[in-house]
C-alpha positions as CSV (number, residue, x, y, z in Angstrom):
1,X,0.0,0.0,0.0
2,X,2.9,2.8,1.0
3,X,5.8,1.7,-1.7
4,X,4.0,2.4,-4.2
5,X,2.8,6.0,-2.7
6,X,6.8,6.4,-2.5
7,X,7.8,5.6,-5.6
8,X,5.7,7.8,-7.1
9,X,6.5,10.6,-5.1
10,X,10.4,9.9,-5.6
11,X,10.4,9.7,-9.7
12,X,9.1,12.9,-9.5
13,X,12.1,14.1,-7.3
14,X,14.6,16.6,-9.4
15,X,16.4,14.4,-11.3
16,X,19.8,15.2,-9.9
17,X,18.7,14.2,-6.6
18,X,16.1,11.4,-7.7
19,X,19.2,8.8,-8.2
20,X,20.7,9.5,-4.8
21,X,17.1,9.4,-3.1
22,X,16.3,6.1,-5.3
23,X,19.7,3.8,-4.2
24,X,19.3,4.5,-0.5
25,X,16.1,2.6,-1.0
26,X,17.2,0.6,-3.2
27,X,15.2,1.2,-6.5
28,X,16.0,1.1,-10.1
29,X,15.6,4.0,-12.0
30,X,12.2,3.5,-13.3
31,X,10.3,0.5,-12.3
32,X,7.9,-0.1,-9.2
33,X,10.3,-2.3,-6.6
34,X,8.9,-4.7,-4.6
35,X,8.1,-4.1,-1.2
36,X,11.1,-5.9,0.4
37,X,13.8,-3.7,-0.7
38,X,12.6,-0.4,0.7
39,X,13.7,-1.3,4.8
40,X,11.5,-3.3,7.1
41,X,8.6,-0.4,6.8
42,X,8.0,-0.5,10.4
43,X,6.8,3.0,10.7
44,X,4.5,2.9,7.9
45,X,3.2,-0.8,8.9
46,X,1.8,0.9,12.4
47,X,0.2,3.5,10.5
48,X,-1.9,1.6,8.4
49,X,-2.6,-1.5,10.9
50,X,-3.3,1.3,14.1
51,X,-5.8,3.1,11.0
52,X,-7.3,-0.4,9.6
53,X,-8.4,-1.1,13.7
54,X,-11.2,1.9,13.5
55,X,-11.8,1.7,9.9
56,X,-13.1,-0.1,7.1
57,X,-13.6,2.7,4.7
58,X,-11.4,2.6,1.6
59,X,-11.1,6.2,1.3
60,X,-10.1,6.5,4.9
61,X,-7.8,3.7,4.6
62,X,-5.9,5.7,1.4
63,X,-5.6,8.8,3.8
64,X,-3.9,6.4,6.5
65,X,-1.6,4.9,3.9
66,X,-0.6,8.5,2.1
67,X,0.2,9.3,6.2
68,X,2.7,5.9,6.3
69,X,4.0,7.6,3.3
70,X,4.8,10.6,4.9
71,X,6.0,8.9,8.0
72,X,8.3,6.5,6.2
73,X,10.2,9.5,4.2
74,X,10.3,11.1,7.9
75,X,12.5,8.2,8.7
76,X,14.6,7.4,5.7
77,X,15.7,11.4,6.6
78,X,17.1,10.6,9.5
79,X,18.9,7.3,8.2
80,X,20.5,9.3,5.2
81,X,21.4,12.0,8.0
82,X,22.5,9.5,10.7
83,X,25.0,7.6,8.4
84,X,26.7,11.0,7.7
85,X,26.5,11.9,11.4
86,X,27.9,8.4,12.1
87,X,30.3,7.8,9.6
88,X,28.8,4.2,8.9
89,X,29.6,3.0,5.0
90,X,26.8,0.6,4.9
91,X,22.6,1.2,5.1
92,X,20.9,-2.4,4.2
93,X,23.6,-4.2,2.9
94,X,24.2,-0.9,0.1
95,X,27.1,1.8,0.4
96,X,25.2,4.9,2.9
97,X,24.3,7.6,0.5
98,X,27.3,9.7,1.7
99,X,29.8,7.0,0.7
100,X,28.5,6.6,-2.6
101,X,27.3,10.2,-3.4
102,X,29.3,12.4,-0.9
103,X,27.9,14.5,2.1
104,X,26.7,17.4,0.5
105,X,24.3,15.0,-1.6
106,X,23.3,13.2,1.5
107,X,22.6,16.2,3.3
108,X,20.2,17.5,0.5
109,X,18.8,13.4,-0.3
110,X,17.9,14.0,3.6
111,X,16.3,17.3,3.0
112,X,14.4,16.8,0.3
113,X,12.3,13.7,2.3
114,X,11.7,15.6,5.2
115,X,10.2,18.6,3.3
116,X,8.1,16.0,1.1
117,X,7.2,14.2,3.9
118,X,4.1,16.5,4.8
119,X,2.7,16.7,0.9
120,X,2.1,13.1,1.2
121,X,-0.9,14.1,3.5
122,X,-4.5,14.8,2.2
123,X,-4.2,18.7,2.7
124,X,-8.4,18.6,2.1
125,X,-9.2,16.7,5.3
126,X,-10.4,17.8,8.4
127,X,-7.6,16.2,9.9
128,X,-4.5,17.8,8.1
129,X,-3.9,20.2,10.5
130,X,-3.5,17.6,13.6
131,X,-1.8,15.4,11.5
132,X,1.2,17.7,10.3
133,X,1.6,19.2,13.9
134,X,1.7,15.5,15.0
135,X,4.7,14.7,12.2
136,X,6.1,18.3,13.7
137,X,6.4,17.7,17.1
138,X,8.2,14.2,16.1
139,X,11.0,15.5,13.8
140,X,11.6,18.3,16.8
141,X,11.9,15.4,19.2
142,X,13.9,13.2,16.7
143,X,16.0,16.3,16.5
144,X,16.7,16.9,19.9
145,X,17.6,12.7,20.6
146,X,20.0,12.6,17.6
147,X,22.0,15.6,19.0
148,X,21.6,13.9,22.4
149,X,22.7,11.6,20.8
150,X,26.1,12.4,19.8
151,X,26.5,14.0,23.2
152,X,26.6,10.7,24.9
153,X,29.3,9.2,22.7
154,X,32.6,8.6,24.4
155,X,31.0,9.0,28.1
156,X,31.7,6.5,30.3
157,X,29.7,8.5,32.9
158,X,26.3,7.8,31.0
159,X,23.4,6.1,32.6
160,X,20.7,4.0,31.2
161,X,18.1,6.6,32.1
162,X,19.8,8.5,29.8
163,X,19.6,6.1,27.2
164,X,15.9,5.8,27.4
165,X,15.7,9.9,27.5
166,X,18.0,9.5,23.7
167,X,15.6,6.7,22.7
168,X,12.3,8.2,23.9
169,X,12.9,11.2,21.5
170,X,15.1,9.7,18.6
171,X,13.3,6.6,17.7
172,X,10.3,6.1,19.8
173,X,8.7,9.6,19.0
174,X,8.5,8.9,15.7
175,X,6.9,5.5,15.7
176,X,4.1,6.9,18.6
177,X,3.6,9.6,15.7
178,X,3.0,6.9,13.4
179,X,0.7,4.9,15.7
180,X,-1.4,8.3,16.6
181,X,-2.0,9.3,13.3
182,X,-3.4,5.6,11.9
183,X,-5.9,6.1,14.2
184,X,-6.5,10.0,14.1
185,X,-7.4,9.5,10.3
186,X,-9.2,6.5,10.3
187,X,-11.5,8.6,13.4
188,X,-10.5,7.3,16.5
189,X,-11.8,8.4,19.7
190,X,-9.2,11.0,21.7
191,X,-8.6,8.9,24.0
192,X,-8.3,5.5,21.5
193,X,-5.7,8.0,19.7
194,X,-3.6,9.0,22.9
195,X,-3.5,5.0,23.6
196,X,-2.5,4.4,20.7
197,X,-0.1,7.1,20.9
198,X,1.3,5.5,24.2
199,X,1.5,2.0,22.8
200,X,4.2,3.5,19.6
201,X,5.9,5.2,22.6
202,X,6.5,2.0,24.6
203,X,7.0,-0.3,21.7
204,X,9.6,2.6,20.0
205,X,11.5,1.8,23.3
206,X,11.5,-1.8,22.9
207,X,12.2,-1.1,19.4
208,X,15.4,1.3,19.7
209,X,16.6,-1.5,22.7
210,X,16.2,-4.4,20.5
211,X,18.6,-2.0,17.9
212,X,20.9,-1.4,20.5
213,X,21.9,-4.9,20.6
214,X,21.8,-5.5,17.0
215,X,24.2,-2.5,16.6
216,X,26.5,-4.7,18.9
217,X,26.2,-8.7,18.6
218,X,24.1,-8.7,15.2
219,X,25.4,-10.5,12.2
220,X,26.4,-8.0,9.1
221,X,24.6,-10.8,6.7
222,X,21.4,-9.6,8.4
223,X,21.6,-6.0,9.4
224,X,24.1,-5.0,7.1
225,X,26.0,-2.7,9.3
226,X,29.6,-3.4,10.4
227,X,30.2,-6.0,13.1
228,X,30.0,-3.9,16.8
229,X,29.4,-0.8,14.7
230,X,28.3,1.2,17.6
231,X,30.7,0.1,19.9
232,X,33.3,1.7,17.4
233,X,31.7,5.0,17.6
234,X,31.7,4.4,21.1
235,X,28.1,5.1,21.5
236,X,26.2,5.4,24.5
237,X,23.6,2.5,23.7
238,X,21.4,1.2,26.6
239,X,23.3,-1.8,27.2
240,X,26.1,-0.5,26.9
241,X,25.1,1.8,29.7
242,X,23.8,-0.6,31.8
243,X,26.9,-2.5,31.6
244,X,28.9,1.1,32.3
245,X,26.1,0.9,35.8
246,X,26.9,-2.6,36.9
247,X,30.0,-1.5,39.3
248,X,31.9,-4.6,38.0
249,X,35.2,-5.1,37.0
250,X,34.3,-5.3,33.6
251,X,32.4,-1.9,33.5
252,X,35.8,-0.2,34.8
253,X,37.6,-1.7,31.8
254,X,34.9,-0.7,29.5
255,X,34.9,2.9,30.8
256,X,38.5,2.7,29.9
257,X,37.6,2.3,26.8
258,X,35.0,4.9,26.5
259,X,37.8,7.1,27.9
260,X,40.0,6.7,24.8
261,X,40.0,8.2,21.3
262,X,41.4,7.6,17.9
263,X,39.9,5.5,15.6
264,X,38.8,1.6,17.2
265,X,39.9,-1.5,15.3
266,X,38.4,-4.6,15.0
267,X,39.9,-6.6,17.9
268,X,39.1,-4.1,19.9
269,X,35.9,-3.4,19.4
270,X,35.5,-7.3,20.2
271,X,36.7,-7.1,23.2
272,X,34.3,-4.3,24.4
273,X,31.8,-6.7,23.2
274,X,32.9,-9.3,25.6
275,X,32.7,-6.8,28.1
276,X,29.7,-5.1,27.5
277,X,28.1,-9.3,27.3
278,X,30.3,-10.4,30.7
279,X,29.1,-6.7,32.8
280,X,25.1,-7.9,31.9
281,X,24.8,-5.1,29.2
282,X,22.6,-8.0,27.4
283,X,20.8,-9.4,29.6
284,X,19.4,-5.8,31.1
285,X,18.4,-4.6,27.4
286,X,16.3,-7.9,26.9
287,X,14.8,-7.6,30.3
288,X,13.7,-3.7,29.1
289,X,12.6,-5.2,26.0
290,X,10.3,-7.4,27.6
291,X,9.0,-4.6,30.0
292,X,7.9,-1.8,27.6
293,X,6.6,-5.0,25.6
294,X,4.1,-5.3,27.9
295,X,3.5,-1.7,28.4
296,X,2.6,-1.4,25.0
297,X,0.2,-4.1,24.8
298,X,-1.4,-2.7,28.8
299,X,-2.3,0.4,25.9
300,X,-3.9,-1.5,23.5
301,X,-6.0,-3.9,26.3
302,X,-7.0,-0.4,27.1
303,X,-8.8,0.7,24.4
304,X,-12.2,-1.7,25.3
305,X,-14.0,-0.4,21.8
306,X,-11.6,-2.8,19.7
307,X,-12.1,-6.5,18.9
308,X,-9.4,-8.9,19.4
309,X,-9.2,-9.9,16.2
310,X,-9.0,-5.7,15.3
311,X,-5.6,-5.4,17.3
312,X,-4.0,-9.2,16.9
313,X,-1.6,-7.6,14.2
314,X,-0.5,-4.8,15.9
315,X,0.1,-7.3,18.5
316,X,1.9,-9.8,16.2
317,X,3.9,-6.3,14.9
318,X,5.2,-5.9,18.4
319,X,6.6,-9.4,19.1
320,X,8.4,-9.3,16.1
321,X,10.2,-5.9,17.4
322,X,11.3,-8.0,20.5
323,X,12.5,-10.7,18.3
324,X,13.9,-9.8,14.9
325,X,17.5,-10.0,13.7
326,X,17.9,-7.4,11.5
């Protein structure tokens, strides 16, 4: 339902940028891709299943997936933006737009979704106004965790509450956004809508957590980022922190190494692994994973208007953030 809306909207792109826009997703030139080469779609999945539970209506249902749309080029943004800010050469198993096109390009690919992002919406409905504030407030609170961000790499003084603060605004904020406005434009009740805003919140923790670890113990094949790619950037990931909290041996060493600069090599960065693992970095994130897990789902319980069967895939959606690999 949402490729296709972004497709369209990217082969209309000015045609210097359109190629750079086009291989971060993965896309030939001219041709509708297939679904699986566009990212796993998270965002844009809650959008449309939090709309189809309130909603039948085809024409309601098109608004919902235009807004997945919108959320979806929202978050490519910040992945072509990230990478630069990061320095990673690899996004889904492709060279990062900056490696391939240079910064500058990046940094305009990036620009050029986030002010699309909003033309995606139906600007005749009673709802656009709601609905663009909503995606407003998340790319200000995006904002604000990716430059919290970066202030937490290196720091061996970092906390997992801080951690959560990065994650709250620069992943979960987004995906609460996406949640709220399925069910805003497929006419939810306020209070359906704020539940459903609370569920994205708690299940965009889980979510950023369950990318913490990958972005230290998960396999290239899969995520197609560098092995411990964050722990090489020395970044300031929730188990990482918890480990850092853990008064063990293991999170003095690791502090060491959060102490040091320079570039971090292979070996090295396997090692902080290890220690990260043997300080119960690991272990803490899974337990957190479960936790907002079944936050999320207390939210949608909540909502006593909604059939089982109405909610079972957004329920379905959110074991698969606790589980997947990549």
């Amino acid at each position: 339902m949402v490729t296709p809306l972004l497709h369209r909207a990217v082969t209309e792109f000015d045609h210097r940028l359109r190629p750079v826009v086009a291989h971060h997703f993965g896309w030939p030139q001219s041709d509708p891709p297939p679904a699986t080469t566009s990212g796993k779609m998270v965002r844009a999945t809650l959008t449309v299943l939090a709309g189809e539970c309130f909603t039948d209506d085809a024409d309601a249902i098109s608004q919902v997936a235009a807004a997945g749309a919108a959320v979806e080029m929202i978050h490519n943004f910040s992945l072509i933006h990230d990478d630069v800010m990061d320095g990673d050469v690899e996004r889904r198993g492709r060279p990062a737009v900056w490696h391939e096109y240079g910064v500058p390009a990046a940094i305009l690919a990036g620009d050029l979704l986030l002010a699309q992002a909003p033309l995606m919406l139906d600007g005749s409905s009673a709802s656009y106004p709601a609905a663009t504030r909503l995606l407003s407030d998340a790319v200000t609170r995006l904002a604000a965790g990716q430059m919290a961000d970066l202030s937490l790499e290196g720091r061996a003084q970092s906390s997992p509450d801080d951690a959560l603060a990065v994650a709250s605004d620069k992943t979960a904020a987004l995906l609460a956004c996406s949640c709220e406005l399925g069910a805003l434009l497929a006419g939810a009740s306020p209070e359906a809508t704020r539940r459903f805003n609370r569920f994205g919140l708690h299940l965009g923790l889980a979510f950023q957590i369950a990318d913490d670890i990958l972005g230290i113990w998960g396999d290239p094949l899969h995520t197609g980022k560098p092995v411990g790619s964050d722990l090489r950037n020395r970044k300031g990931s929730f188990p990482v922190t918890a480990a850092l909290a853990s008064g063990t041996p293991e999170a003095a060493e690791l502090a060491r190494f959060y102490a040091g600069q320079g570039p971090v090599g292979e070996e090295e960065a396997r090692h902080a692994t290890d220690l990260v693992t043997r300080a119960g970095g690991r272990a803490s994130a899974l337990q957190e994973i479960e936790r907002f897990g079944k936050l999320a789902r207390a939210e949608l319980d909540a909502v006593r208007e909604l059939p089982v069967e109405r909610v079972a895939p957004l329920l379905s959606l959110a074991d698969y953030v606790a589980s997947r690999n990549h």
